[in-house]
N, C-alpha and C positions, 0 to 999 in steps of 0.2 A: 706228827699228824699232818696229813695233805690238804691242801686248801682244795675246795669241791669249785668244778668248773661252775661257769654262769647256767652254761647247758644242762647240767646235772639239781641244780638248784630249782630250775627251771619245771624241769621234769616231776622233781620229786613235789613240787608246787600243783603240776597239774592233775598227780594221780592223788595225792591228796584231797583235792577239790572234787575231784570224780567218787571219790570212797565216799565221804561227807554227802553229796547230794545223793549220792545213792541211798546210803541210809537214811535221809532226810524224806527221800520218795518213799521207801520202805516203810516207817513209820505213817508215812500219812494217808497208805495204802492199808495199813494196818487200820487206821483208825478208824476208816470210813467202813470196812469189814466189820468191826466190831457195833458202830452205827446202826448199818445193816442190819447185821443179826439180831440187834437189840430191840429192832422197829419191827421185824418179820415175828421174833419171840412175842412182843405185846402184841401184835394183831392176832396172833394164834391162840393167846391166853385167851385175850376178849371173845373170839371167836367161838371158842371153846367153852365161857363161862353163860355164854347165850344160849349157846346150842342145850346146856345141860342144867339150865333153871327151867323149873316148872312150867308149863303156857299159863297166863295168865287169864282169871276166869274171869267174867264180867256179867 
C-alpha cells in the first residue's frame, strides 16, 4: 500500500469540507422551507376558518 502525498491528503481534506457544508446549507435551506410552508399553511387555515364561521349576530 502507497503512502498518499501531503497534496493528496490535502485535497481529499478540502472536498470533504466542501460535501459537509454543502449538505449542512441544504439542510438548513430545507428547514426554513418547511418553516415557511408551515407559517403560510396556518395563516391559510385561519384564514379560511374566518372566512366560513357564521357572521356574528348582535
Amino acid at each position: 500500500m502507497r503512502r498518499r502525498s501531503l497534496s493528496e491528503v490535502i485535497g481529499a481534506v478540502i472536498v470533504l469540507a466542501v460535501v459537509v457544508l454543502a449538505a449542512l446549507s441544504l439542510l438548513r435551506l430545507g428547514s426554513q422551507v418547511v418553516l415557511y410552508a408551515e407559517r403560510v399553511s396556518s395563516s391559510q387555515f385561519a384564514r379560511e376558518a374566518q372566512m366560513s364561521s357564521p357572521p356574528e349576530m348582535s
